[in-house]
SELO-436361 format. One record per residue: residue number from 0; residue in three letters; x negated, y negated, z of N, C-alpha, C, O in turn. Coordinates in steps of 0.05 Angstrom, whole numbers, always signed. Layout:
n|res|n_px|n_py|n_pz|ca_px|ca_py|ca_pz|c_px|c_py|c_pz|o_px|o_py|o_pz
NUM|ALA|X|Y|Z|X|Y|Z|X|Y|Z|X|Y|Z
...
//
This chain:
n|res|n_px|n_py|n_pz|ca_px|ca_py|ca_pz|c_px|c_py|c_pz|o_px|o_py|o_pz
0|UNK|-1891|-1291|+2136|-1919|-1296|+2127|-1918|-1317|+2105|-1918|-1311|+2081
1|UNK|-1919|-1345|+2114|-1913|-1357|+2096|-1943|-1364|+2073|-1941|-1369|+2049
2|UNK|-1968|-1364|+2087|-1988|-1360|+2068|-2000|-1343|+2054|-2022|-1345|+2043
3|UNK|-1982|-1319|+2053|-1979|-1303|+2030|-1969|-1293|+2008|-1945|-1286|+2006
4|UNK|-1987|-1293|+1986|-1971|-1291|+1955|-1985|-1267|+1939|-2008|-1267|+1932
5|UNK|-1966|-1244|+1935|-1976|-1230|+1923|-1970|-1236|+1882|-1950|-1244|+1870
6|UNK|-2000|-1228|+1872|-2016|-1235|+1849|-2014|-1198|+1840|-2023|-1180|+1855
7|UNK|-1999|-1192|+1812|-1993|-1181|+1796|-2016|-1186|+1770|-2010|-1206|+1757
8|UNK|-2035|-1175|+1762|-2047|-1177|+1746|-2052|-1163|+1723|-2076|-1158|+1724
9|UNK|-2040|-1151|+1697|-2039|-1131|+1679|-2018|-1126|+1657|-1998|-1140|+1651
10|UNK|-2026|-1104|+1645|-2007|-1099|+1623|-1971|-1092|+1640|-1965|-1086|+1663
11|UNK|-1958|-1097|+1618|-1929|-1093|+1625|-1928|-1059|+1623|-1919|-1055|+1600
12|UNK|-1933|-1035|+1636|-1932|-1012|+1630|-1909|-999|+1639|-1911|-979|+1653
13|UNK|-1889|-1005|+1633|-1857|-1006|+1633|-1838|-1009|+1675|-1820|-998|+1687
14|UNK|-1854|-1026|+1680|-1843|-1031|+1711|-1839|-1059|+1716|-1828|-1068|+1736
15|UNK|-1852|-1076|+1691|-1841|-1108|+1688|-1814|-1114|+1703|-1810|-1121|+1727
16|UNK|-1795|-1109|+1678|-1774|-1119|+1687|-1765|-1111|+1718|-1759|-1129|+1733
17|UNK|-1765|-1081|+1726|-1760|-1075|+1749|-1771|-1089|+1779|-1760|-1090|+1801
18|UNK|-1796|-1100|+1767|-1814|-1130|+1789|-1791|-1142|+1786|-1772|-1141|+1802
19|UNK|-1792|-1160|+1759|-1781|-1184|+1770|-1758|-1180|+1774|-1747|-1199|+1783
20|UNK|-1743|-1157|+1771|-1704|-1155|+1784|-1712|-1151|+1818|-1703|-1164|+1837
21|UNK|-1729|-1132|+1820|-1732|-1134|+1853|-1735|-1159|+1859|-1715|-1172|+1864
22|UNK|-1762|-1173|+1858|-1770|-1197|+1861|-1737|-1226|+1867|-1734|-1239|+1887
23|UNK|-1723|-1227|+1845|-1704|-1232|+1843|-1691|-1226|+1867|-1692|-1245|+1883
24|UNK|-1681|-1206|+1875|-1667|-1194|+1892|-1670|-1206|+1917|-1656|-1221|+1930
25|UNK|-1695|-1191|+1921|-1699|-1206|+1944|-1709|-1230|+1946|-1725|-1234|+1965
26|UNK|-1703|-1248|+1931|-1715|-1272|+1933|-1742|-1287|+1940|-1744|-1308|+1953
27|UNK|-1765|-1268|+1925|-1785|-1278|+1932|-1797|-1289|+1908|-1821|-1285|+1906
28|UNK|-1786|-1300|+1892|-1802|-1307|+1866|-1822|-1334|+1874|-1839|-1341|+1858
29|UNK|-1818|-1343|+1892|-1843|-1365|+1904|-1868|-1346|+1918|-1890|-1357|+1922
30|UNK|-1864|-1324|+1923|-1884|-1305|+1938|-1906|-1289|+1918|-1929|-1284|+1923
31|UNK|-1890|-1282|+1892|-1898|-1267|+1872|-1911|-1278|+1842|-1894|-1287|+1827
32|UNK|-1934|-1279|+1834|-1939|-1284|+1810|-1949|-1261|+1795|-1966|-1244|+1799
33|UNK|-1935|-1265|+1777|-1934|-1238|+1751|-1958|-1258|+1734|-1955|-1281|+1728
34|UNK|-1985|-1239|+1729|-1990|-1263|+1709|-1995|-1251|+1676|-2001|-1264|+1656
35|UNK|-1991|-1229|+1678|-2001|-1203|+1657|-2034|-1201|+1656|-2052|-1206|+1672
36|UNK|-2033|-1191|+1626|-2067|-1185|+1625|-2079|-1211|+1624|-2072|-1229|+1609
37|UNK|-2096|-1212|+1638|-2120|-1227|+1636|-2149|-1229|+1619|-2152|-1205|+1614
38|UNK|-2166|-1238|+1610|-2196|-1227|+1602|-2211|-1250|+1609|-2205|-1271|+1619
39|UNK|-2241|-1237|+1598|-2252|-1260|+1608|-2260|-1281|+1627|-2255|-1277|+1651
40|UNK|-2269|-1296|+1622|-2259|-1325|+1642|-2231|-1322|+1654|-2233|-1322|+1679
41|UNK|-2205|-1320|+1646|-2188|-1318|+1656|-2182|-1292|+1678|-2159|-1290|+1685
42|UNK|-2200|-1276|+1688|-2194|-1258|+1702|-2202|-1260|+1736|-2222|-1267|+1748
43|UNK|-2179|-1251|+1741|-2192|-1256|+1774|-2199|-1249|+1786|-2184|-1230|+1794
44|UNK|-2221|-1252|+1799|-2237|-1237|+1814|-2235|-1232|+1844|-2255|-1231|+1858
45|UNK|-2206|-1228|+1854|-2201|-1225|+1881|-2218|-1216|+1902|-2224|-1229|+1922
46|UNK|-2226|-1192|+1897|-2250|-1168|+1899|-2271|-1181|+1916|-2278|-1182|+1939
47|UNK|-2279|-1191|+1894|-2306|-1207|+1892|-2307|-1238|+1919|-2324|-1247|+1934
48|UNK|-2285|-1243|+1914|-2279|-1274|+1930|-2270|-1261|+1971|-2260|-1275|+1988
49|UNK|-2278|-1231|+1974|-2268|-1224|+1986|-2221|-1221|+1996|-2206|-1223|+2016
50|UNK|-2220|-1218|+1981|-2184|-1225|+1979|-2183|-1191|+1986|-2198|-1172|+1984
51|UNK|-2156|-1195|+1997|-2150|-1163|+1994|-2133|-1149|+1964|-2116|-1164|+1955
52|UNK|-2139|-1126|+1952|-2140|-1126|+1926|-2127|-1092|+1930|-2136|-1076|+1946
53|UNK|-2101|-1085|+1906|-2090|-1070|+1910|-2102|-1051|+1873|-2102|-1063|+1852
54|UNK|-2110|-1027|+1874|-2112|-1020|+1845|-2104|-997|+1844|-2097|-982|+1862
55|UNK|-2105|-991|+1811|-2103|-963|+1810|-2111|-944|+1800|-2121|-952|+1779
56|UNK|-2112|-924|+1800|-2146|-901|+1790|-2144|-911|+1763|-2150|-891|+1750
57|UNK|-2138|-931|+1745|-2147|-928|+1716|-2168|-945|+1720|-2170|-962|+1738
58|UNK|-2190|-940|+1697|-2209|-954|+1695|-2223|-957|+1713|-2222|-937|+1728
59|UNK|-2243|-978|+1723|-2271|-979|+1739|-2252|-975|+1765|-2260|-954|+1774
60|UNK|-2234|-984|+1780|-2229|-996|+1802|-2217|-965|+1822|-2204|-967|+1842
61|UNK|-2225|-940|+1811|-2219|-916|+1830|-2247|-919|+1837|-2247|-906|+1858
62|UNK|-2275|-929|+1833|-2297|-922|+1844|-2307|-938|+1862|-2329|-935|+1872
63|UNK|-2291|-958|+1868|-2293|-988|+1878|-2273|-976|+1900|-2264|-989|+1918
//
């Protein structure tokens, strides 16, 4: 699937490094962007742009 890139968006809540050693591993660091937290203007709105969008019950996105 070469037109696919999965987009990491958030705090480092202790699974960071373990991304990027997998990531590493298997050699997809062209596939993967880590970008951390975002706000603002800088946030992306996958959701919204129709994208497919992975979350998790914290905050608004268990009601979504």
């Amino acid at each position: 699937m070469d037109d696919v890139k999965l987009v990491v968006v958030g705090p480092d809540d202790e699974y960071l490094g373990k991304l990027e050693a997998l990531t590493k591993d298997l050699r997809m660091e062209d596939k993967v962007l880590i970008t951390g937290p975002l706000y603002g203007e800088d946030e992306l709105e996958a959701y919204a742009c129709g994208k497919p969008v992975i979350a998790s019950k914290i905050g608004g996105f268990a009601k979504i």
